[in-house]
C-alpha positions in Angstrom: 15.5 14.9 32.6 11.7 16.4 31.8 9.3 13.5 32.4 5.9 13.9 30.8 2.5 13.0 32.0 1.2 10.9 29.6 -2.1 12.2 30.3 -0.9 16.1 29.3 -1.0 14.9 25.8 -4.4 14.5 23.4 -5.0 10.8 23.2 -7.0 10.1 19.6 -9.1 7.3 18.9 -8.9 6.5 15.1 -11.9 4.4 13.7 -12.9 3.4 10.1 -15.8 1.0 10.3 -14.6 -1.9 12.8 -17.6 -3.4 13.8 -16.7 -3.0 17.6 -15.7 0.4 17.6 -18.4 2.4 19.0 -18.1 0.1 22.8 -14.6 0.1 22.4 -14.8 4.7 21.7 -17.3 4.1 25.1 -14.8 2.6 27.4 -12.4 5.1 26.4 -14.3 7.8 27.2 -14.8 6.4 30.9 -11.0 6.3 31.3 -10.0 9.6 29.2 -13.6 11.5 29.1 -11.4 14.5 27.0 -10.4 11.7 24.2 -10.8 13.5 20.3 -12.1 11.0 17.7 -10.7 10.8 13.8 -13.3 8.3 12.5 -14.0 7.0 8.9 -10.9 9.5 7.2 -9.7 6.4 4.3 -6.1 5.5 4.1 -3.6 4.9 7.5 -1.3 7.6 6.6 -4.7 10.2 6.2 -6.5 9.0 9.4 -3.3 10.0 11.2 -2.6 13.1 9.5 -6.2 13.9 10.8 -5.3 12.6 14.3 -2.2 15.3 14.3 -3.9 17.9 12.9 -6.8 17.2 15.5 -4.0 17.1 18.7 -3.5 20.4 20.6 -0.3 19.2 21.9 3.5 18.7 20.4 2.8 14.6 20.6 -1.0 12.7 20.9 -1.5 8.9 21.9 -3.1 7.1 18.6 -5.7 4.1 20.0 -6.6 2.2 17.0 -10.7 1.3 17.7 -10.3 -2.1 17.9 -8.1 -1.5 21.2 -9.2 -1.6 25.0 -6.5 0.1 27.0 -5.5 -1.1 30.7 -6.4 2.2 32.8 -2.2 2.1 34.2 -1.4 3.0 30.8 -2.0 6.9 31.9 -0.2 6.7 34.5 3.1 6.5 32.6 6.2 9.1 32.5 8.3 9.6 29.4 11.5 11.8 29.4 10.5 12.9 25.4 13.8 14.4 25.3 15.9 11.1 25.9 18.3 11.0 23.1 16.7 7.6 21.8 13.3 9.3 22.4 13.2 12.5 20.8 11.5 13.4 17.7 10.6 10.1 17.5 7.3 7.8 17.5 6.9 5.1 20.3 5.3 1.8 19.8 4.2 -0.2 23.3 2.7 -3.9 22.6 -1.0 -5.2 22.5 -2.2 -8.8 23.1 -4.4 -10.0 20.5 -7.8 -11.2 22.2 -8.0 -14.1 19.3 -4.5 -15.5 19.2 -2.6 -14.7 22.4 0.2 -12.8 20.3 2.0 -10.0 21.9 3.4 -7.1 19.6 2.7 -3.8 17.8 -0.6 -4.9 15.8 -3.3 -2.5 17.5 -1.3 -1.3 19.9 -0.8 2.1 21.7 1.6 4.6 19.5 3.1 8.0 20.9 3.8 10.6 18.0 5.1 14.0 17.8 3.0 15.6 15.6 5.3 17.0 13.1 6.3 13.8 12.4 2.9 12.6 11.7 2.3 15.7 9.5 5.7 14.8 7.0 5.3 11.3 6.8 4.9 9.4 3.9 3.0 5.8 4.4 0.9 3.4 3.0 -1.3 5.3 0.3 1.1 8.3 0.5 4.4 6.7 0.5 6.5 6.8 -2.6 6.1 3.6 -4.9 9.3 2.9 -4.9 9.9 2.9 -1.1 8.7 -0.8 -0.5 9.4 -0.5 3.3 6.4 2.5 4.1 3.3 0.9 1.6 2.0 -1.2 4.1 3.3 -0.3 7.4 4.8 2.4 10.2 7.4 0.1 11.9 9.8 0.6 9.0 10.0 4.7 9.7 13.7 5.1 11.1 12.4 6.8 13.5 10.3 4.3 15.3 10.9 2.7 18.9 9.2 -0.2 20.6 8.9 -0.5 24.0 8.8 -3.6 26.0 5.3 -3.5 28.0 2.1 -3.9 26.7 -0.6 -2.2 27.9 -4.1 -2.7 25.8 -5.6 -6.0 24.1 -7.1 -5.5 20.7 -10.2 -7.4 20.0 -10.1 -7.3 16.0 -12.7 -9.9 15.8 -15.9 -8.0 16.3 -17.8 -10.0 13.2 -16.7 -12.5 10.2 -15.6 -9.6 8.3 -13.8 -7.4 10.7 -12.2 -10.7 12.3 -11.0 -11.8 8.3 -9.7 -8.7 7.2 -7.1 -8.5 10.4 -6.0 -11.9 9.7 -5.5 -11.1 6.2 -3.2 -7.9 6.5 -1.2 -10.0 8.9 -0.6 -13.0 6.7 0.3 -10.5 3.8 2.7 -8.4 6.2 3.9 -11.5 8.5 5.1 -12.9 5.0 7.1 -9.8 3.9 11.0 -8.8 4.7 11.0 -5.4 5.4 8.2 -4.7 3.2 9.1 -6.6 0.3 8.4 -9.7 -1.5 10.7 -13.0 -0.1 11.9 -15.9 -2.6 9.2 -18.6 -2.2 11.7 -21.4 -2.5 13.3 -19.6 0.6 10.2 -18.8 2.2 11.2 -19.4 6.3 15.2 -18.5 5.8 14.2 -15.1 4.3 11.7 -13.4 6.4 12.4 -12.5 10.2 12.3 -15.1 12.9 10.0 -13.2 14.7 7.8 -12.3 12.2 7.6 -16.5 11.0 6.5 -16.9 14.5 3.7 -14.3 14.1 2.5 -15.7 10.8 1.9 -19.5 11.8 0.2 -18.2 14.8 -2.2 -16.4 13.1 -2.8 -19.2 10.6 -3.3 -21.7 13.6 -4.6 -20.5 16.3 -7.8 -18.8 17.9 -10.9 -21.3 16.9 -11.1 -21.0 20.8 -12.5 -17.3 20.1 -15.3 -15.7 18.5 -14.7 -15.2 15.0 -11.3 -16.6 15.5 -11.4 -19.0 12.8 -12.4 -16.0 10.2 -9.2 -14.7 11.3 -7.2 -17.9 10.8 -8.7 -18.6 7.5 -7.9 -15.1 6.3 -4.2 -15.2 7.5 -3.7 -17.7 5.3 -5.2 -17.0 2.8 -3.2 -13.7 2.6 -0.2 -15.1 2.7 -1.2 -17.2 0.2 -2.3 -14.6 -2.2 1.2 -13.1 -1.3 4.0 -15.9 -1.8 1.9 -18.4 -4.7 0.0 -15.7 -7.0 0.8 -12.7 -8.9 -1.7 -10.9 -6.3 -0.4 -7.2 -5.8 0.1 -7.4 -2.2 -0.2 -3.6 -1.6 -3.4 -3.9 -1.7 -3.4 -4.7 1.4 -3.4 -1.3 3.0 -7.1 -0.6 1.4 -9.5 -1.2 3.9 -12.2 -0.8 1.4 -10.3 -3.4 -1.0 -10.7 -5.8 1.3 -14.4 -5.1 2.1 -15.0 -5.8 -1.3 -12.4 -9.2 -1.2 -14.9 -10.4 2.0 -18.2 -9.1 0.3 -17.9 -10.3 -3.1 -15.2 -13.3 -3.1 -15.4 -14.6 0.6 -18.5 -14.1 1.9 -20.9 -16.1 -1.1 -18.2 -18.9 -0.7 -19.4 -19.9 3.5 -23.1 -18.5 3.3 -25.6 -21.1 5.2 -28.3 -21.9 2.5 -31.6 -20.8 3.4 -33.7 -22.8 5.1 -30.5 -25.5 5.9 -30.7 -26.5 9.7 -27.3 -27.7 11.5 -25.2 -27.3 14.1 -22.6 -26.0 11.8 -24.6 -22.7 10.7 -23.4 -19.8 12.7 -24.7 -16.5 12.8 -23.1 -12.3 13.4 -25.8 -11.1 15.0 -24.1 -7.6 14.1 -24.0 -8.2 10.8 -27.0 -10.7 9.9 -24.4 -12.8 7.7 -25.3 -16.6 8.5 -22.4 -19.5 7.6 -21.3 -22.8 7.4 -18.4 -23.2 10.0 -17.5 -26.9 8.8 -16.7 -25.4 5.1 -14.9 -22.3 6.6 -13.0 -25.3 8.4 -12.5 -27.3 5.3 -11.5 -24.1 3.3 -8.7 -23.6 6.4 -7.5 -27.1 6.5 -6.9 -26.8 2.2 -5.1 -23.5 2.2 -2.7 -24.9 5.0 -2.3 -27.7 2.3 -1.3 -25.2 -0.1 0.7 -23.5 2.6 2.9 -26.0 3.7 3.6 -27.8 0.0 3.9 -23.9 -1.7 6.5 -22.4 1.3 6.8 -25.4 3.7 5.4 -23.4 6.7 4.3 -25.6 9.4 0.8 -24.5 10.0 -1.8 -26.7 12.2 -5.4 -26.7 12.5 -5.9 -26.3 16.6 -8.8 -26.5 17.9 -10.4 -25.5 20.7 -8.4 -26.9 23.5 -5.3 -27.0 21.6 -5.4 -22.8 21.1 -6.0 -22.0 24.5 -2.9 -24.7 25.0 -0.8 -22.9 23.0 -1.7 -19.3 24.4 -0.6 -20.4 27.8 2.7 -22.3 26.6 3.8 -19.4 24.1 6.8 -17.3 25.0 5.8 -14.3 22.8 8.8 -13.0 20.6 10.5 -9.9 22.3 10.3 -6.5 20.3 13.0 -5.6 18.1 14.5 -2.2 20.7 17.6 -0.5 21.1 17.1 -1.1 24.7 17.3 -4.8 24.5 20.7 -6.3 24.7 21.8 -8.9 21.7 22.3 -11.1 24.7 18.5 -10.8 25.8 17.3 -11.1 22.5 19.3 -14.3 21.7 17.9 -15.6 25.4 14.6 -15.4 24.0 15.2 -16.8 21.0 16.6 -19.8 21.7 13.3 -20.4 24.1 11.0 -20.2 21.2 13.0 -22.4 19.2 
């Protein structure tokens, strides 16, 4: 065995333009002051080709800049050499600050930089391979491990908190990167994965921004399962900038001079809104939702998302390490 120091390897903070990213690049400095940054490079599978090409060692740490990471993260030892380790990329869990969910969205990834540097996904994968166009976990060659070790905070402002919900309710609603029958909507995409989607759709009005992130969720899967909508759009940050700018935003913007308890305000952004028609606008999509795929999606509120954040058994991560056994164990809990 040859355990490795997790801090003997570059750790890379990848940043496009999340509203939260320069405190979140701060507080990684104070736990790994010789952190490299990749920032604004457009396109997943560019930004880390940038983050290999940047690393110094054979394998980097990717933290995505919407990610704090608990400080006992570096102090992990890895045998990179174990046969179901080697040569490959390792996934460890977040917890998602708005929704309590626990899996590979934002979290911590381990690459060997060759790897990184012959990839092919998202913009550069091959149009006919639907399982790389929108995400990594489809490589072959990619493990998940069982703890989780950072929470990612995606809802730094309206649009930031929107556009994570969205990519998740497109991706939540596909089966191994491809379209699902809508008539066959819950049978046909993974168990786990269903799980993921209503929770997005439902919960976090507890949180800042949380219900931008609930609206958007379903509103992607929406676009996904009942329209001809191109769902691989989804892997075009600036696409969806442009869906939140010119179709979203107008749609919830507090007229001027309107007084009410309703109007919030990003004082980040400047971008001023009615909260009881984002609410409305939720409550009709889960409509469409539950009559268009027959997903059972609720509207909790406040006290009924932190509820569910401390009753939720969050779905174990798909490892060769886990036995069937453990796995069915689990599954029968969130049933």
């Amino acid at each position: 065995m040859a355990f490795q120091l997790i801090t003997e390897l570059d750790v890379i903070f990848i940043s496009y333009d999340e509203d939260n990213c320069e405190e979140n690049w701060a507080d990684l400095q104070d736990k790994v002051p010789w952190a490299k940054r990749v920032h604004g490079v457009k396109g997943s599978d560019a930004a880390h080709k940038a983050a290999a090409e940047l690393s110094e060692t054979d394998r980097f740490i990717s933290i995505d800049a919407d990610n704090i990471v608990d400080k006992s993260f570096f102090d992990i030892e890895l045998d990179f050499e174990h046969p179901k380790l080697k040569g490959k990329a390792v996934s460890w869990a977040a917890q998602n600050h708005i929704n309590g969910l626990e899996y590979g969205n934002g979290g911590l990834k381990c690459w060997p930089k060759e790897y990184v540097l012959n990839m092919q996904t998202h913009e550069n994968a091959d149009p006919s391979d639907s399982r790389n166009q929108v995400d990594f976990c489809w490589e072959d060659s990619y493990v998940q491990m069982t703890n989780q070790y950072s929470i990612t905070y995606p809802n730094g402002s309206p649009r930031q908190a929107f556009r994570a919900g969205f990519r998740e309710g497109v991706k939540m609603s596909l089966s191994e990167g491809g379209k699902v029958d809508p008539l066959n909507f819950k049978n046909s995409i993974w168990w786990g994965n269903y799980k993921r989607l209503i929770t997005w759709c439902s919960v976090g009005a507890d949180i800042e921004n949380g219900l931008w992130a609930m609206y958007g969720a379903r509103l992607g899967c929406s676009m996904t399962n009942l329209s001809d909508w191109d769902f691989v759009n989804v892997r075009d940050f600036d696409y969806l900038n442009q869906l939140f700018e010119e179709t979203v935003k107008p749609q919830f913007e507090a007229r001027p001079g309107k007084i009410s308890q309703s109007i919030e305000k990003c004082y980040k952004s400047g971008y001023s809104w009615d909260s009881d028609s984002l609410r409305k606008a939720i409550i009709n999509l889960g409509i469409d939702l539950r009559k268009g795929l027959g997903v059972e999606v609720a509207e909790l509120d406040t006290i009924q998302s932190q509820f569910y954040k401390a009753a939720y058994i969050n779905v174990p991560r798909m490892n060769k390490m886990f036995t069937e056994d453990e796995l069915n164990q689990l599954r029968r809990l969130n049933r």
